[in-house]
C-alpha positions as CSV (number, residue, x, y, z in Angstrom):
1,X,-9.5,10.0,-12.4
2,X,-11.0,7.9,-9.4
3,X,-10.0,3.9,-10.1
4,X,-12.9,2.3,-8.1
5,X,-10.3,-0.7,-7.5
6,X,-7.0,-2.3,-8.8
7,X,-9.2,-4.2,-12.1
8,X,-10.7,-1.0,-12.9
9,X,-6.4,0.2,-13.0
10,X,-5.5,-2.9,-15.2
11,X,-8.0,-2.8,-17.4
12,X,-7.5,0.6,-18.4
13,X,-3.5,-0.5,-19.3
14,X,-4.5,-2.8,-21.4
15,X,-6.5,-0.8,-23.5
16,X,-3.9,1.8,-23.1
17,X,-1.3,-0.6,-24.8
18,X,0.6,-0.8,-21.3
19,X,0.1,-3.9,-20.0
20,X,1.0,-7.6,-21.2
21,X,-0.2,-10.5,-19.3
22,X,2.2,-13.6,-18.9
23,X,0.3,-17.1,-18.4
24,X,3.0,-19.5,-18.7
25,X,3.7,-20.8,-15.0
26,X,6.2,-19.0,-12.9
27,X,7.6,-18.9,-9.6
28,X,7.5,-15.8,-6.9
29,X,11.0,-16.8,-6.2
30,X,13.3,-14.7,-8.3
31,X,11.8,-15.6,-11.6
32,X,9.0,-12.9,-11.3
33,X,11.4,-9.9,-10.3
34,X,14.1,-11.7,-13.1
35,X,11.2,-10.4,-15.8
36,X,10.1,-7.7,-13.9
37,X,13.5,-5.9,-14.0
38,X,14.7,-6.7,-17.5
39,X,11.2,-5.2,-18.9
40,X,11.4,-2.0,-16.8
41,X,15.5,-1.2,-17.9
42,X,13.9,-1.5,-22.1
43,X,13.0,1.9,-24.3
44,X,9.7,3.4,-23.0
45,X,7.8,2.0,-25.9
46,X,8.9,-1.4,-24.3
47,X,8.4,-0.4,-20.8
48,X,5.3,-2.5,-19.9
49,X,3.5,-3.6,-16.8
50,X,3.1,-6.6,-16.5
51,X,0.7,-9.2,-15.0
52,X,1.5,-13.1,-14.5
53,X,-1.4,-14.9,-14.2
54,X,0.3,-18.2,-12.7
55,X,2.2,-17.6,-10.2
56,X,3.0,-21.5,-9.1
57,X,4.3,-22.8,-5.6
58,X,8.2,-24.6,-4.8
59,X,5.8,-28.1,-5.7
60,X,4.3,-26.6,-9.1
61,X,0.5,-26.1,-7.7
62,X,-0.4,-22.8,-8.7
63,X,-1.2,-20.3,-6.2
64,X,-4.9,-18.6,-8.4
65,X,-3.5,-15.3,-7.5
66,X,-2.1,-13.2,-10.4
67,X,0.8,-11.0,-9.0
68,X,1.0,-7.5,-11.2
69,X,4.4,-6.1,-11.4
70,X,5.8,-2.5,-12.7
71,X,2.6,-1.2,-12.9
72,X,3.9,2.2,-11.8
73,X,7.3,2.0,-13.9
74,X,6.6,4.7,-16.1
75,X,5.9,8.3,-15.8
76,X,3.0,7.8,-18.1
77,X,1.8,4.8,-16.1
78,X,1.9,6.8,-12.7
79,X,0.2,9.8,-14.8
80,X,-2.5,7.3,-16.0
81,X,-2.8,6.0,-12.1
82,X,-3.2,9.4,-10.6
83,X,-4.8,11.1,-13.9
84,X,-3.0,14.0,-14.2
85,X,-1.2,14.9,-17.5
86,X,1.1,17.4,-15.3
87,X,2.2,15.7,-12.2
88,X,3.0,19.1,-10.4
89,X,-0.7,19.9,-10.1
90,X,-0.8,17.5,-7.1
91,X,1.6,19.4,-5.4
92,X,-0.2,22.7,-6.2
93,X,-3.0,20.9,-4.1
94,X,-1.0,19.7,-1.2
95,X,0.3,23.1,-1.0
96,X,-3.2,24.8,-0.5
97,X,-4.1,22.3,2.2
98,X,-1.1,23.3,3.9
99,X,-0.9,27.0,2.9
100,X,-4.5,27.7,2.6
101,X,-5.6,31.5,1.6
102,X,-7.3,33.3,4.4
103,X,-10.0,35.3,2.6
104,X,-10.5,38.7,4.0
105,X,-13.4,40.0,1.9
106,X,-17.0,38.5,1.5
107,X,-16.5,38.3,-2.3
108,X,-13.7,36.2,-1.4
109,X,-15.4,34.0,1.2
110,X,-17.9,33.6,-1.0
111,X,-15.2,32.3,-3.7
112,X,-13.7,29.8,-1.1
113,X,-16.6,27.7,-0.4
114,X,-16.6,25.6,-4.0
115,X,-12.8,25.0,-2.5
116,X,-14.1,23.9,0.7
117,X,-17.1,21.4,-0.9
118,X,-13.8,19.5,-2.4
119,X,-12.4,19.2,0.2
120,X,-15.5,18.2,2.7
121,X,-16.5,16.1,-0.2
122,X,-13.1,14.0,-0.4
123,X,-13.1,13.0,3.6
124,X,-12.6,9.1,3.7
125,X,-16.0,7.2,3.9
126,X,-17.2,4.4,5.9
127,X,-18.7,1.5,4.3
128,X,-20.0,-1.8,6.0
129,X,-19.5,-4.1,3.2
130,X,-16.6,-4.4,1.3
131,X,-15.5,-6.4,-1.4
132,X,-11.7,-6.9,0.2
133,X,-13.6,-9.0,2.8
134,X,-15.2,-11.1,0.8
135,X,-13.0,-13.8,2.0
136,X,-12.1,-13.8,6.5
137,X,-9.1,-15.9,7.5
138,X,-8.5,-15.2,11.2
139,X,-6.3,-17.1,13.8
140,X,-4.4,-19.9,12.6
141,X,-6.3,-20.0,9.4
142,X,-4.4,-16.8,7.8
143,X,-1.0,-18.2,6.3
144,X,1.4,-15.9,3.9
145,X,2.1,-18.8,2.2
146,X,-0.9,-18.9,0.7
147,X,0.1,-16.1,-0.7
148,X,2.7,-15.8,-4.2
149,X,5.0,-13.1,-2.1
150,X,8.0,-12.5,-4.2
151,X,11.7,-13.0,-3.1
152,X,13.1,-10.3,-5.7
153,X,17.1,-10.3,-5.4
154,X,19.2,-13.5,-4.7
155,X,20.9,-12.2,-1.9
156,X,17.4,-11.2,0.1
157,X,17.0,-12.9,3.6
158,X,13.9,-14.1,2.2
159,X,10.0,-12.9,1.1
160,X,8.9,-9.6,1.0
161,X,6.2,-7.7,0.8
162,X,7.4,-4.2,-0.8
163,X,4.3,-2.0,-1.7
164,X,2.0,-2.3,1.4
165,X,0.1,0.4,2.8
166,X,0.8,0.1,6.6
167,X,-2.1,2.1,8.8
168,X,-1.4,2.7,12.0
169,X,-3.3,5.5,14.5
170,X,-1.4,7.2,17.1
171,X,-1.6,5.9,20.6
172,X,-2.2,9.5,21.9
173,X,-4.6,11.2,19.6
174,X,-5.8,8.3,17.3
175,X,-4.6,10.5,14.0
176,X,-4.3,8.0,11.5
177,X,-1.1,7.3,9.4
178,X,-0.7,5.6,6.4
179,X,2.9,4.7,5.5
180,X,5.0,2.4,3.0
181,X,7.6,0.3,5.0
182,X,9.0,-3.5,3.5
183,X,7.9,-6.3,5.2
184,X,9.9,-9.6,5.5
185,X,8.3,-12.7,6.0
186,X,9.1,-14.6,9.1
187,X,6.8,-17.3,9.1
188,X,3.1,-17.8,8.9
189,X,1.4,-15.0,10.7
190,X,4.4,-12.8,11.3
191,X,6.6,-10.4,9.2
192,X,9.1,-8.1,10.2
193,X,8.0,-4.4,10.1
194,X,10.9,-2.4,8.5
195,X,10.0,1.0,10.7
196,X,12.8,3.3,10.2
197,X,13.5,6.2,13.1
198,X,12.2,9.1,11.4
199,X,9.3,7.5,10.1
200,X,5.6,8.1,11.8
201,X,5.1,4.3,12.1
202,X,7.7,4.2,14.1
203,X,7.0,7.3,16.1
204,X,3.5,5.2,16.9
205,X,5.5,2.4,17.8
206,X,7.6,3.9,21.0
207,X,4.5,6.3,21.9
208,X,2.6,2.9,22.3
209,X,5.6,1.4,24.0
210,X,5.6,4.2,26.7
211,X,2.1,3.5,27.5
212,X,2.6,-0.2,27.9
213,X,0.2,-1.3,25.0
214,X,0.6,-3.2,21.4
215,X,0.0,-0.8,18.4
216,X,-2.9,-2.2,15.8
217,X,-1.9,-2.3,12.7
218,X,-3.9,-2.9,9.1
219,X,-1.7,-3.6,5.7
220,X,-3.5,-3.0,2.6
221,X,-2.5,-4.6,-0.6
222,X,-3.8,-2.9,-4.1
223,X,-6.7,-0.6,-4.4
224,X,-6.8,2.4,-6.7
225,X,-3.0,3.0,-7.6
226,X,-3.6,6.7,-6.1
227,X,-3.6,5.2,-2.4
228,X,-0.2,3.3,-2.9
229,X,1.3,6.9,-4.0
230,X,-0.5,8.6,-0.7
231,X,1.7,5.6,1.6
232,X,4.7,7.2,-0.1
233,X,3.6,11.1,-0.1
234,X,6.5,12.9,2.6
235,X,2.6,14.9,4.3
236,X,2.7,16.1,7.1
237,X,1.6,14.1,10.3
238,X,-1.5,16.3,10.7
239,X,-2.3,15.3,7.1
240,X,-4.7,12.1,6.2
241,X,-3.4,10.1,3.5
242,X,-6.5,8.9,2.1
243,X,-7.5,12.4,2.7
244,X,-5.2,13.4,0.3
245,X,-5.9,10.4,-2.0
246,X,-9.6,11.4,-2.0
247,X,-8.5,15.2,-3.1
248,X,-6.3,13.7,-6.0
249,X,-9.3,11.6,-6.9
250,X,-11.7,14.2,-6.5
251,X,-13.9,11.5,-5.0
252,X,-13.7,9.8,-1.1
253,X,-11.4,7.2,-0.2
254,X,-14.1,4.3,1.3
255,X,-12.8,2.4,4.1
256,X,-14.0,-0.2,6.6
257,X,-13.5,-1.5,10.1
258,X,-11.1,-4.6,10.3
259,X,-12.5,-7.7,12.1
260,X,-9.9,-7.9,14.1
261,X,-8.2,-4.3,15.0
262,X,-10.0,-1.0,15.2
263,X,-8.5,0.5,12.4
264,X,-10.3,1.5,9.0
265,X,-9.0,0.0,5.7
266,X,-9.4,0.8,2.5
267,X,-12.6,-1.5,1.5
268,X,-11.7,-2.2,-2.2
269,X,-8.1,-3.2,-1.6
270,X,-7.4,-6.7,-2.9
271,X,-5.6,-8.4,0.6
272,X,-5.6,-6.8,4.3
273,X,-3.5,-8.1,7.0
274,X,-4.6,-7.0,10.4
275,X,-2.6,-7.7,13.2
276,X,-0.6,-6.3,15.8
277,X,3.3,-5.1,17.3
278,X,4.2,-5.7,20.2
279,X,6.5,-2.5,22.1
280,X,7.4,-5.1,24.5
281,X,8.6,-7.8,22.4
282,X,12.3,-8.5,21.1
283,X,13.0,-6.9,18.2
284,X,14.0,-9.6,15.5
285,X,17.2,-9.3,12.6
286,X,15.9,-7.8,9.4
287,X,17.5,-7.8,5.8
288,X,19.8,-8.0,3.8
289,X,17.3,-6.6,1.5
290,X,18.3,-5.3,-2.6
291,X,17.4,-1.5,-1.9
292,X,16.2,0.4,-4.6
293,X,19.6,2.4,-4.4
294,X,21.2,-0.8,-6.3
295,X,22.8,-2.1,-3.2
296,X,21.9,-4.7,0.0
297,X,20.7,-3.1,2.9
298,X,22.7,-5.2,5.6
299,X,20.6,-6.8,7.9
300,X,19.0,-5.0,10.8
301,X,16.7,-5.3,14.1
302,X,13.6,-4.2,13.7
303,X,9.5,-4.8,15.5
304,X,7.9,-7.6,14.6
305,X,4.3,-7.9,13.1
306,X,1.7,-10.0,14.5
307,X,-0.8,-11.5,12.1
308,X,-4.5,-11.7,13.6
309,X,-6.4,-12.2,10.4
310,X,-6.1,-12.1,6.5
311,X,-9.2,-10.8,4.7
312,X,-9.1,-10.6,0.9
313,X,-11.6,-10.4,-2.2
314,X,-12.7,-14.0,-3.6
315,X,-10.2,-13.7,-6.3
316,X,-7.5,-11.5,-5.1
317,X,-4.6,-10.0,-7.8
């Protein structure tokens, strides 16, 4: 099932009994994840996502941004997101992308090409209007702190932003990558980009360095829950994410060209930071961070993200 967007997502938890919307006011700043993780440790029937829709600032304003947590903290929420009763299907279709059948026979050619029509038909495609950039915040008018981005454990070194998609192309041959990697908030318009060794971000990142010039980078928030799952997917390099997410969906991923980086983006995400790193640049301390194996990641050094502009829909979640 193809979610057109993130509302499309929601709606269909609430009328699947999995959702339950919190409007009393909270703060981004432990009290969130404080819900969050006693909801997602209770009996499956309990288990809920949950959406608070008043997330308020350290002086009580509200922020008007709804912040949805645990939406993916069941396995029949992350069947529901990627619409498969049997999750081992989607492997079955990574594995013929990567293992594909060479047909020797006409019979069998002829058999192969409603298998190729899938996959020409789920290639990403461009749009020039989208509804994630609805609203355009470039320069010093993009601030996180605009934003309700959560501190989650009491020991973290600060804000994070913990489910992004991160799109970077490589320097070289422009193959686009689409990874998952925390980001801590520094200040205003820069983060810290948590690009571990072995991941492809981070092979971008010293290919760029060797040629003397920054790597663009676009961070997409929300969308169809499919494309977080794709930023998470171990594929190969040669392997498009939203390729992939457009042959779970059965239906193309559409993107559009940031404003301020020549990268594509996913155009019904809810928030996109463009921006760049810098090869050249320092790298700055990173962490501690509450890991998902149940202990602090001590801190670390690690690039540093450059915001150029925010874009986002009028009312972003």
């Amino acid at each position: 099932m193809a979610f057109r967007d993130l509302r499309e997502f929601i709606r269909l938890l609430e009328e699947a009994g999995e959702l339950i919307r919190v409007k009393e006011p909270i703060s981004p700043i432990l009290e969130i994840s404080y819900f969050t993780d006693r909801v997602s440790k209770l009996p499956p029937e309990k288990n809920k996502a949950l959406l608070f829709e008043n997330p308020i600032k350290e002086d009580g304003t509200p922020y008007g941004i709804p912040v949805l947590t645990n939406a993916l903290g069941s396995e029949r929420r992350i069947k529901l997101a990627l619409g498969y009763k049997n999750l081992e299907d989607i492997g079955w279709k990574l594995y013929k992308i990567l293992r594909p059948e060479v047909p020797n026979t006409f019979l069998e050619k002829l058999k192969k090409i409603p298998e190729l029509k899938k996959l020409n038909d789920a290639i990403p495609k461009v749009v020039k209007r989208a509804p994630v950039q609805e609203v355009v915040k470039v320069g010093k008018e993009a601030n996180l702190f605009d934003f309700p981005i959560l501190k989650t454990w009491e020991k973290d070194a600060g804000r994070f932003i913990t489910l992004p998609q991160v799109i970077t192309k490589d320097p070289e041959t422009g193959i686009r990558n689409v990874g998952m990697y925390r980001m801590q908030v520094l200040d205003e318009r820069t983060t810290a980009m948590h690009w571990q060794i072995h991941k492809d971000g981070n092979h971008h990142y010293w290919k760029a360095k060797r040629l003397g010039k920054r790597l663009e980078v676009a961070v997409a928030i929300g969308g169809d829950p499919v494309l977080t799952y794709v930023a998470t997917a171990p594929l190969p390099p040669e392997v498009d994410e939203y390729l992939f997410a457009g042959i779970i969906r059965e239906k193309p991923v559409e993107l559009v060209k940031g404003i301020t980086v020549d990268i594509e983006y996913p155009a019904n995400a809810e928030i996109v930071l463009e921006g760049y790193v810098d090869p050249n640049e320092p790298l700055v301390t990173e962490g501690p961070f509450g890991d998902h194996t149940g202990f602090y990641t001590p801190p670390a050094k690690y690039p540093k993200f450059h915001i150029t502009a925010i874009v986002h829909r009028a009312f972003p979640i």
